[in-house]
C-alpha positions as CSV (number, residue, x, y, z in Angstrom):
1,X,7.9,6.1,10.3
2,X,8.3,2.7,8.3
3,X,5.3,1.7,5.8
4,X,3.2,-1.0,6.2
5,X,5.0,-5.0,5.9
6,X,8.7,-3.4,7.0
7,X,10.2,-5.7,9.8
8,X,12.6,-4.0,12.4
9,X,15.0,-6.4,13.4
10,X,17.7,-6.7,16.1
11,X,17.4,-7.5,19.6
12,X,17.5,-3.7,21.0
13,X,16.8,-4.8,24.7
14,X,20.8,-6.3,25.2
15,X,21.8,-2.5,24.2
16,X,19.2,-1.4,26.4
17,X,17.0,0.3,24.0
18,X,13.5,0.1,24.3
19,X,11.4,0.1,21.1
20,X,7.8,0.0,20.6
21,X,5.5,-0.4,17.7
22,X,2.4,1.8,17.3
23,X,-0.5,-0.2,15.7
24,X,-4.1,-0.7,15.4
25,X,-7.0,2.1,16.2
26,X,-6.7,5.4,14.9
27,X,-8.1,6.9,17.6
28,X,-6.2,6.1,20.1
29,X,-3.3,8.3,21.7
30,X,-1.0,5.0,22.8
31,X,0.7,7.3,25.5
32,X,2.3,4.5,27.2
33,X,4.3,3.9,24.2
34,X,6.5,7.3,25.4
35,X,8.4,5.3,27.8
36,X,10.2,3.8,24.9
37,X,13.5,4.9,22.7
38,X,12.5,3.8,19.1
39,X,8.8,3.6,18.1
40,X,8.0,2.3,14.7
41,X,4.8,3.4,12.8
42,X,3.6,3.9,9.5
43,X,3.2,7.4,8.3
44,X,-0.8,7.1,8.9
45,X,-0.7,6.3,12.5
46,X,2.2,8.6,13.1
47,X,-0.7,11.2,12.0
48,X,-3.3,10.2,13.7
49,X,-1.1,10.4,17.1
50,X,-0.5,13.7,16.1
51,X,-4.0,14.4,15.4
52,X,-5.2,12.9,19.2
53,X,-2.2,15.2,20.7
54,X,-0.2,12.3,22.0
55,X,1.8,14.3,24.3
56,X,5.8,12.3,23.8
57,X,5.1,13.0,19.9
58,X,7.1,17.2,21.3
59,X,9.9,15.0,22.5
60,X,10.9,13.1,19.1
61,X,14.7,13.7,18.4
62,X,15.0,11.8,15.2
63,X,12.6,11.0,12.5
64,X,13.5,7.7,9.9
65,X,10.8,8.5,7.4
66,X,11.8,5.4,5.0
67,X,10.6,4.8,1.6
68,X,9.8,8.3,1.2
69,X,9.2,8.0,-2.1
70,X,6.1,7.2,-1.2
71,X,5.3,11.0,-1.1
72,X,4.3,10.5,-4.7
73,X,1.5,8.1,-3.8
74,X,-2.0,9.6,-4.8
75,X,-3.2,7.8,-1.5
76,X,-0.9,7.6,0.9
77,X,1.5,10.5,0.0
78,X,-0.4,13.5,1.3
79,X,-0.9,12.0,4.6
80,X,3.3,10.8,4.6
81,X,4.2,14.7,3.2
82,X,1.7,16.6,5.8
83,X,3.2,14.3,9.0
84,X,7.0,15.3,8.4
85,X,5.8,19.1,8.0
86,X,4.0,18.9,11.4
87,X,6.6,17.3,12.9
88,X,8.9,19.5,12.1
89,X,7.2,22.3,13.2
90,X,6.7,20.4,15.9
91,X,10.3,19.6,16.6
92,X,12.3,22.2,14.5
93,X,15.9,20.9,16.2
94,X,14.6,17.2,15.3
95,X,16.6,15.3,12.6
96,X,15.2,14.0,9.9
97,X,16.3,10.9,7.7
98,X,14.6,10.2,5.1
99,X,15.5,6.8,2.6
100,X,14.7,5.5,-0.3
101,X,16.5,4.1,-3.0
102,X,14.3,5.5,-6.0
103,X,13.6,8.8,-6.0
104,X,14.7,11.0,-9.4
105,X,15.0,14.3,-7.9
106,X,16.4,13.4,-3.8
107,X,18.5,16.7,-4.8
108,X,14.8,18.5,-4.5
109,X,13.6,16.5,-1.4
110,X,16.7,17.3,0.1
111,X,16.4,21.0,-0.4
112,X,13.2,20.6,0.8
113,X,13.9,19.2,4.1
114,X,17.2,21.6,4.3
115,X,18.9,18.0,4.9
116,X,21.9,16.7,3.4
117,X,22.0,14.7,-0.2
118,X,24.0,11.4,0.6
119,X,23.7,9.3,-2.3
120,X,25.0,5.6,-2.1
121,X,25.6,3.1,-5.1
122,X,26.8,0.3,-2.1
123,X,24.5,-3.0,-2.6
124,X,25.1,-5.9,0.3
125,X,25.0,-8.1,-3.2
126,X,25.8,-7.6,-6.8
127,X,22.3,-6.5,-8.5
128,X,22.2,-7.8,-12.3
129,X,19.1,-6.4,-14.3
130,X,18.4,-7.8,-17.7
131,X,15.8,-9.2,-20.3
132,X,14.9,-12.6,-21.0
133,X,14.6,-13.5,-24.8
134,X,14.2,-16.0,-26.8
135,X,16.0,-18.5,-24.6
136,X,18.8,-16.1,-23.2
137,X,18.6,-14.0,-20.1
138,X,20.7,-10.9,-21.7
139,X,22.5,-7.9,-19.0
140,X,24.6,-4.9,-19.6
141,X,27.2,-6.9,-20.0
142,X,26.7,-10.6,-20.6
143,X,24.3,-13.6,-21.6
144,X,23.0,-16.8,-20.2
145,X,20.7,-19.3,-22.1
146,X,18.4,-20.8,-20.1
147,X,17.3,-24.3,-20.3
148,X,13.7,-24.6,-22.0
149,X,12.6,-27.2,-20.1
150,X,8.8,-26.3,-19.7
151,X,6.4,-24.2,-22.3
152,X,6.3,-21.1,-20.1
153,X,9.4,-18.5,-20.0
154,X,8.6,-17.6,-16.1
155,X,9.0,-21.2,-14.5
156,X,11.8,-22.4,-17.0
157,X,13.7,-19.2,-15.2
158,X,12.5,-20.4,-11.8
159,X,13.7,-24.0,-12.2
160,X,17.1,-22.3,-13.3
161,X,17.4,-20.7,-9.8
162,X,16.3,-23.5,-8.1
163,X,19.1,-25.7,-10.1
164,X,21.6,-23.2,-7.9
165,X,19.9,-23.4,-4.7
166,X,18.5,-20.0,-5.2
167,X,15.3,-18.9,-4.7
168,X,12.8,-17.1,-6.7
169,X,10.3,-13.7,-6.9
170,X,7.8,-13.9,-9.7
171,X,5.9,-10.1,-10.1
172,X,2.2,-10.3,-11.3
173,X,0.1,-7.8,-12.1
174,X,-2.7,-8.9,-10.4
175,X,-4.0,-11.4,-7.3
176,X,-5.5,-13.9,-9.7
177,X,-2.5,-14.0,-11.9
178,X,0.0,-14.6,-9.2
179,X,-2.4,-17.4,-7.5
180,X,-2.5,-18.7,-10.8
181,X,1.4,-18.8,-12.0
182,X,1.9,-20.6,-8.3
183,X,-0.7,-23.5,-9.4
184,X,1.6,-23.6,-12.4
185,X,5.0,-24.0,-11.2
186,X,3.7,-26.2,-8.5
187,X,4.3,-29.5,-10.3
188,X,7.9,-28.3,-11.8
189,X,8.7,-26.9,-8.5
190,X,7.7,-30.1,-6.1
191,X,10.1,-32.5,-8.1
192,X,13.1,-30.0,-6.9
193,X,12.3,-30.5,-3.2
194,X,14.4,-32.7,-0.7
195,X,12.3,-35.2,2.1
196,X,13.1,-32.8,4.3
197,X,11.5,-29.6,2.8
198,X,8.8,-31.7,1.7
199,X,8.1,-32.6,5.5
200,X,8.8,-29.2,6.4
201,X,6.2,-27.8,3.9
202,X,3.8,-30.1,5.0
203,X,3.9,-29.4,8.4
204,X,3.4,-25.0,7.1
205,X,0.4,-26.1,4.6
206,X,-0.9,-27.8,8.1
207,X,-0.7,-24.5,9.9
208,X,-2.6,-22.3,6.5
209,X,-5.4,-24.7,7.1
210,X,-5.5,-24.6,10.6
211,X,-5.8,-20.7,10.2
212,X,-8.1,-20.8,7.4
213,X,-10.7,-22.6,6.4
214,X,-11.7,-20.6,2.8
215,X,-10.9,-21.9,-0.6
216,X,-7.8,-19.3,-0.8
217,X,-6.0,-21.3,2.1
218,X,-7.0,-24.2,0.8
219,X,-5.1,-23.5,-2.6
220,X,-2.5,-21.8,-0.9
221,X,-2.0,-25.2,1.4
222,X,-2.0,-26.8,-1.7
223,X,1.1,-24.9,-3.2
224,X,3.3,-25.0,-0.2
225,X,3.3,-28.5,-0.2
226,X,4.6,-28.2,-3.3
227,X,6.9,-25.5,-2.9
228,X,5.3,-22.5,-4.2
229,X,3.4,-20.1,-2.9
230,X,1.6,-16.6,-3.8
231,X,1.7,-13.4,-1.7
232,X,-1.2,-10.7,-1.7
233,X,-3.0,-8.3,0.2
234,X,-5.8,-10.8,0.3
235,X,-4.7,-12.6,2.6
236,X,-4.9,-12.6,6.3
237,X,-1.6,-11.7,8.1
238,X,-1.0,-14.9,9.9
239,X,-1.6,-16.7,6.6
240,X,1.1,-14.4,4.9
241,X,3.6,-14.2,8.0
242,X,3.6,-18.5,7.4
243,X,4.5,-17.6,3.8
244,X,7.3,-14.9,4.3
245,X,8.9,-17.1,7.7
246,X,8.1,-20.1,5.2
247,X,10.3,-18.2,2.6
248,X,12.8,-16.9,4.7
249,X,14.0,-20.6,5.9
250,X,14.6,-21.9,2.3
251,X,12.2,-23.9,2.1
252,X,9.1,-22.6,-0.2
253,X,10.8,-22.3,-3.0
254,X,9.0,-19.2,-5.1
255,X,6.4,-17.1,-4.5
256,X,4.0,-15.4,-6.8
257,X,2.8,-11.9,-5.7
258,X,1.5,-8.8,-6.7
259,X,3.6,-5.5,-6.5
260,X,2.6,-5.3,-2.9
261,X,5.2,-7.4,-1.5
262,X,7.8,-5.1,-3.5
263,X,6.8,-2.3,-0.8
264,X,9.5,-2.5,1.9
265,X,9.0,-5.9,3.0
266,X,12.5,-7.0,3.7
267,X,12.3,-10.6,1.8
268,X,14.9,-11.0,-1.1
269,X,15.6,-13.9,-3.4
270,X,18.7,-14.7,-5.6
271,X,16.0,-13.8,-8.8
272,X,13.2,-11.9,-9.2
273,X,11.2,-12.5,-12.4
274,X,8.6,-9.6,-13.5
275,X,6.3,-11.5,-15.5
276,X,4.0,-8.5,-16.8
277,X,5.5,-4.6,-17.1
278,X,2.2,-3.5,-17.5
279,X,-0.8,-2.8,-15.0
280,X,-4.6,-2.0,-15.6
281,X,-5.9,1.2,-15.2
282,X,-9.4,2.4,-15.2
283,X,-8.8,5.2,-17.2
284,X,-6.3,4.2,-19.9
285,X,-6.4,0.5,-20.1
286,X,-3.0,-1.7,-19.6
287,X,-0.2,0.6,-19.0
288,X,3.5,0.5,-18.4
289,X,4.7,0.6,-15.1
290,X,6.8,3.5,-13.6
291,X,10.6,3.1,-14.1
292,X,9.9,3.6,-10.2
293,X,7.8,0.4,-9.7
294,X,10.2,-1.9,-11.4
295,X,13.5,-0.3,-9.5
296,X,11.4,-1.5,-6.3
297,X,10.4,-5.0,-7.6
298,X,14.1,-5.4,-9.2
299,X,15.8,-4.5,-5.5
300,X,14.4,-7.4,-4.0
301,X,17.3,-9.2,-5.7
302,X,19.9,-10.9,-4.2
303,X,19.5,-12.3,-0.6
304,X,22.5,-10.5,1.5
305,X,25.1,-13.9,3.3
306,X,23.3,-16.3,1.2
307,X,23.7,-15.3,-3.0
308,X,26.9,-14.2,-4.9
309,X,24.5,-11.8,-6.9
310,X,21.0,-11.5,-7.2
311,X,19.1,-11.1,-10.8
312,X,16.1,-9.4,-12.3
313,X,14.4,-9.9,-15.1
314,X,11.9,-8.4,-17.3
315,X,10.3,-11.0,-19.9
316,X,10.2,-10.0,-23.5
317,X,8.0,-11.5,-26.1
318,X,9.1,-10.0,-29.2
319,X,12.4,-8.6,-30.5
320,X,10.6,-4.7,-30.2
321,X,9.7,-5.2,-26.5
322,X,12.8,-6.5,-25.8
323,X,14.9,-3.0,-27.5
324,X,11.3,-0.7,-25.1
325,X,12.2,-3.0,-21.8
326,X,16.1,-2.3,-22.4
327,X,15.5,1.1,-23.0
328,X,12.9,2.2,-20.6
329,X,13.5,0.0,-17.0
330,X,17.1,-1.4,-17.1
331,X,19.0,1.7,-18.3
332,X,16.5,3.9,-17.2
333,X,16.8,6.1,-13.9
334,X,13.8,6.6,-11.4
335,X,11.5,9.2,-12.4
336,X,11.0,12.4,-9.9
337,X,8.7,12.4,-7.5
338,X,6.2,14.8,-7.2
339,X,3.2,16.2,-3.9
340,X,-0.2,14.6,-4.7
341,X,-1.7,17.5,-1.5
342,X,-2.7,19.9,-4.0
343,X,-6.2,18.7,-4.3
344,X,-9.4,19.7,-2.8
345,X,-10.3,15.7,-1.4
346,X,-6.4,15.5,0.0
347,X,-6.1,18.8,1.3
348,X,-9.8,19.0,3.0
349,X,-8.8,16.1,5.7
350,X,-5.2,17.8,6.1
351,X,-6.6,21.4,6.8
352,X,-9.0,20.1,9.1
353,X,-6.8,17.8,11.2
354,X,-4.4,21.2,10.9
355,X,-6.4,23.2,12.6
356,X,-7.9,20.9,15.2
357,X,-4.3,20.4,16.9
358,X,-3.7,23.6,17.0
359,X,-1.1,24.0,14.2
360,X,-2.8,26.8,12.9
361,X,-5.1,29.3,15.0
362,X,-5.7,31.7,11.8
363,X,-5.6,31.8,8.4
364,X,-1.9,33.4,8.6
365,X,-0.6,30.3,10.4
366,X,-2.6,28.4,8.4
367,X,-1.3,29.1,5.0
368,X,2.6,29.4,6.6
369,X,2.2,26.0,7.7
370,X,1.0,24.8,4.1
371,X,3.6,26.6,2.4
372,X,6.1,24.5,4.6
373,X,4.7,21.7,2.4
374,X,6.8,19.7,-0.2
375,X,3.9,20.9,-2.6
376,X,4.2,24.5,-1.8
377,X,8.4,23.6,-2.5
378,X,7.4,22.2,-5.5
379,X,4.5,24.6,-7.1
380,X,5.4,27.6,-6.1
381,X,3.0,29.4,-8.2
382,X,0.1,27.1,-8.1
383,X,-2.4,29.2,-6.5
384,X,-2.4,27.7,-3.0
385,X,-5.1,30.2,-1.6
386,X,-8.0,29.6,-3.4
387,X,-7.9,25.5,-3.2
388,X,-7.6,26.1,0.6
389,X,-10.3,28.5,0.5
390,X,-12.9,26.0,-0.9
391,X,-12.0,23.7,2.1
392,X,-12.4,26.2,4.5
393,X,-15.9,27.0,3.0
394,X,-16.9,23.5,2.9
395,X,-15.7,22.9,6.4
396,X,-17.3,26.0,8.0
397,X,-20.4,24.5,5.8
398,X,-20.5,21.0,7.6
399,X,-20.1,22.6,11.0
400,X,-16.4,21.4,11.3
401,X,-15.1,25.4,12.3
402,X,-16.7,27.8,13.6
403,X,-18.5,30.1,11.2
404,X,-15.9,33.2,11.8
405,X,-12.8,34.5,10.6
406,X,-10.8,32.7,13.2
407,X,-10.1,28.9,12.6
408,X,-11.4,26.9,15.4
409,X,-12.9,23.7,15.0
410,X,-16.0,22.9,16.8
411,X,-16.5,19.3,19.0
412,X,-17.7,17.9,15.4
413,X,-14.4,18.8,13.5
414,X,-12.5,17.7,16.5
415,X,-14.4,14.2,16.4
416,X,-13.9,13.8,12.8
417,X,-9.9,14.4,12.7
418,X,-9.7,12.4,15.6
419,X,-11.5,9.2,14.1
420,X,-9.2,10.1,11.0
421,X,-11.7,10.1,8.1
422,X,-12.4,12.4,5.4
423,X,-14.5,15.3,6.7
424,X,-16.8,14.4,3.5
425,X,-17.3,11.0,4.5
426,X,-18.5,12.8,7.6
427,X,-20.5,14.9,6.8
428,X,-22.5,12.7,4.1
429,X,-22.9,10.6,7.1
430,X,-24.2,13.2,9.3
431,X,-27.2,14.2,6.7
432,X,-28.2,10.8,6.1
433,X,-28.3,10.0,9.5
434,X,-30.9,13.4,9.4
435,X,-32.8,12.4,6.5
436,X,-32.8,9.0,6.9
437,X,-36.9,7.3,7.4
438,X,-35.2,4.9,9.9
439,X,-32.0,3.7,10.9
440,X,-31.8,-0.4,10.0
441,X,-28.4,-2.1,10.2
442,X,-28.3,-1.7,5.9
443,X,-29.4,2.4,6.6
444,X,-26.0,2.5,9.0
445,X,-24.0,-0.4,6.3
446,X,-25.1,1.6,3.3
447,X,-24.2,5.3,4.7
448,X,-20.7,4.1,5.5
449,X,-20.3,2.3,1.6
450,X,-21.4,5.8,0.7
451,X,-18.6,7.6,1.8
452,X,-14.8,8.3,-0.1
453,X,-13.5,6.4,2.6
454,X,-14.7,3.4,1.5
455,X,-13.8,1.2,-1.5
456,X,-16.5,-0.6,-3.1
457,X,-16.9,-4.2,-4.6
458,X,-17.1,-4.4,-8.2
459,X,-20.5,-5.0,-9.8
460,X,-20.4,-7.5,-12.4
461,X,-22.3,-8.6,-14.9
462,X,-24.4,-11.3,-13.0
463,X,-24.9,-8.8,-10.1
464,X,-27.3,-6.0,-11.6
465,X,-30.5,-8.0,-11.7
466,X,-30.0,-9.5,-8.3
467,X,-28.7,-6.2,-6.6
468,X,-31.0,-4.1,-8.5
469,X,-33.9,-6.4,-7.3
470,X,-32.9,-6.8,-4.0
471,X,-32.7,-2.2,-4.2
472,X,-36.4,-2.4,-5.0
473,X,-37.5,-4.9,-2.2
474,X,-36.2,-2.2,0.4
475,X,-36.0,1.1,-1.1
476,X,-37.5,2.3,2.3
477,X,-34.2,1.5,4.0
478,X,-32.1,4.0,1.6
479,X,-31.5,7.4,2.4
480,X,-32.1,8.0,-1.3
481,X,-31.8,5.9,-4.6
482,X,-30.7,7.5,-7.6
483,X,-32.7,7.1,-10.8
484,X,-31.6,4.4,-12.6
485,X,-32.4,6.5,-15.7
486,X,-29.1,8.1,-14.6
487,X,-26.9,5.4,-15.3
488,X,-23.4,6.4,-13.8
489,X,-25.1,7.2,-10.7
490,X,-27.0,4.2,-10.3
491,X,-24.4,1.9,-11.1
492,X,-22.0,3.2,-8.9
493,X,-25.4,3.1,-6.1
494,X,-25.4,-0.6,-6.9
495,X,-21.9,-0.8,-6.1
496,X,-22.7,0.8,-2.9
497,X,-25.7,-1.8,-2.4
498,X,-23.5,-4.5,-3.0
499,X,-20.3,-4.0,-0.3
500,X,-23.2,-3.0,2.4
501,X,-24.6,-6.3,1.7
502,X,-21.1,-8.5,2.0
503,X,-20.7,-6.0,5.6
504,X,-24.1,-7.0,6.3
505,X,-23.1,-10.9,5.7
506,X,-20.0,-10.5,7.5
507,X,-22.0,-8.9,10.8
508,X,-24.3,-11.8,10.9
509,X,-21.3,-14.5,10.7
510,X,-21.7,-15.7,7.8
511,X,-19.5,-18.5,6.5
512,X,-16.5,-16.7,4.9
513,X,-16.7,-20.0,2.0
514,X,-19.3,-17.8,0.3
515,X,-17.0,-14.9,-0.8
516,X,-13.7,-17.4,-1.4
């Protein structure tokens, strides 16, 4: 299983190794993929295979679970954690290699999955991680002014790399940030370039347009030519596979991105700048990254046969952040990672797709299988049962198992694992579709935005009147409308309102220059 944006390279076929890549619907079983030796696929489709009882998944020898440090992810590591349990109860004589290169406790994971600790310090190129401040880019073990050629820190360091025929990596903390550093080094950036990468650029800005016709492509076009470009999950995959191929060859020149493309996408420059250590949260405001995020970001240093070394840098404004950014990221080690299944929302799809493939007949089998977990491993005294027991209620509830001591799913439960989405979402689905007055296309839209699966827009400030109005033009095509005297609820209603509106936009075709 390799996560989402990792490449496989080699040509297998001369060796005569057949490898295939399992993609697209999670619903699907793929069976003709069997036929092959290697199949790549993220953790998420490697369960939903499972979960549609795919019938080569009994014959897997060898699982490469890599970045398993993902495990630690509130949203994809339940999913990643319950996959290499089934499969190794699936396959108990399969091996298992799992990799990652910043995990605190492997010692634990190893234990875990009864495997063997092999810890490597062995870089393909010398990594050097250090603080910029005050004109001087400062490591372990040495310094290097920089030339101050330009009023911001971030592209003064760029132009430095450039200087050496490197290239750079500038982290951002968020998409409109790293479009708006590669606007900036645009100018800077273009008077590096030869005729030749100018042409070439030319000719990939060309293709972005041809691909795209929204105001995003039209500013990324705009950078390329230039020789900059950013790099985020808003864009479409062609327009970021002309980036990354664009990259590769040497000729853009830096890219801006979010963390995103720190996330086992295989493209390294000689120096990765991370503009901002610190990331939003809804909760607590602007908050320091994990030592965890920044060892990912800083190992995209150093492009293997093309630098002598590769560099990262955090940016320090003051003489104070510079002592925290020593302290806590460059002589820091990863911290531990740690199960995220022990909730109700995680566990609920996990039990349900559990017992719908047969993993678990009764409650027994159930609760051995769970305490196979890397959560079980890790809280050993948690209090398993009764977390379990509250999905089991809820799913005998909703119709999703039969309504007896035995654990077998009915045709709903079975449905419902096999289109891979929370059992919640499912089931609010299934009473609005009973209460509903009548089913328009918003009824259907606005049910789906209602779910946990779904992530919602954000309302701002300008949308309340307008969404709020539009709520009151066709309250009889709602389920149900909260009070608006109950302000959380509404608001996050409105927020609902909102995404089933851009769905309902994007059904009926309309221009995509609208939402740019």
């Amino acid at each position: 299983m390799l996560p989402r944006n990792s490449g496989v390279f080699g040509n297998f076929s001369e060796l005569g190794i057949r490898v295939g890549i399992s993609t697209g619907d999670y619903d699907l079983r793929d069976e003709g993929l069997g036929v092959n030796d290697i199949i790549v696929a993220t953790s998420e489709k490697t369960d939903s295979l499972l979960r549609n009882e795919t019938a080569w998944m009994q014959e897997i020898s060898v699982v490469v679970a890599d970045e398993v440090h993902l495990i630690d992810s509130p949203d994809r590591g339940p999913t990643l954690e319950v996959t290499l349990a089934k499969l190794r109860k699936m396959n108990p004589s399969c091996q298992i290699l799992a990799l990652s290169a910043t995990v605190g406790n492997a010692d634990e994971l190893a234990a875990w999955l009864k495997a063997e600790l092999v810890v490597s310090e062995w870089r393909p190129t010398e990594l050097l991680e250090g603080v910029f401040f005050n004109g001087t880019f400062y490591c372990k073990d040495r310094e290097k002014p920089i030339e101050q050629s330009t009023k911001d820190e971030a592209v003064n360091l760029a132009l430095d790399t450039l200087k050496k025929d490197g290239q750079c990596l500038v982290f951002e903390s968020s998409r409109k940030n790293c479009m708006a550093f590669a606007k900036k080094a645009a100018s800077t950036v273009k008077k590096t370039l030869s005729a030749e990468d100018r042409n070439v650029l030319a000719g990939i800005a060309d293709e972005i347009l041809e691909n795209s016709e929204t105001d995003t492509s039209t500013n990324l076009a705009a950078c390329i030519r230039s020789g900059t470009s950013f790099h985020h999950a808003g864009l479409t995959t062609p327009l970021r596979e002309l980036v990354e191929d664009g990259f590769r060859a040497g000729k853009i020149k830096l890219i801006s991105s979010t963390p995103t493309l720190a996330a086992g996408l295989n493209l390294p420059a000689r120096r990765v700048i991370i503009r901002n250590y610190r990331r939003y949260s809804s909760e607590d405001g602007m908050q320091p990254i994990p030592v965890l995020e920044y060892k990912q970001m800083a190992g995209r240093a150093g492009r293997p046969r093309l630098d002598p070394y590769g560099e990262a840098v955090l940016v320090a404004k003051s003489y104070k952040e510079f002592v925290f950014l020593f302290e806590n990221y460059i002589e820091a080690n990863a911290e531990d990672i740690w199960s995220k299944l022990g909730t109700e929302n995680a566990l609920r799809t996990h039990v349900l797709s559990t017992i719908s493939n047969g993993f678990a007949r009764t409650y027994d089998e159930l609760m051995d299988f769970l305490e196979a977990t890397f959560f079980a491993f890790q809280y050993s005294n948690f209090g398993l049962s009764t977390v379990v027991n509250e999905c089991l209620n809820f799913l005998r509830q909703e119709g999703m198992i039969e309504k007896n001591d035995a654990l077998i799913p009915t045709s709903f439960g079975k449905l419902v694992s096999r289109l891979y989405i929370d059992p919640l979402s499912a089931a609010r689905i299934a009473k609005g579709l009973k209460e509903a007055k009548g089913l328009s296309e918003l009824t259907l839209l606005h049910l789906v935005c209602s779910t946990p699966d779904m992530r919602l827009l954000y309302m701002r400030s300008h949308d309340y009147q307008d969404i709020n109005d539009y709520v009151m033009a066709h309250e009889s095509e709602f389920v149900k409308v909260p009070s608006p005297f109950d302000t959380t609820e509404y608001e996050w209603f409105l927020g609902e309102v909102k995404t089933s509106l851009l769905l309902l936009d994007w059904v009926h075709e309309k221009s995509e220059t609208r939402f740019a």
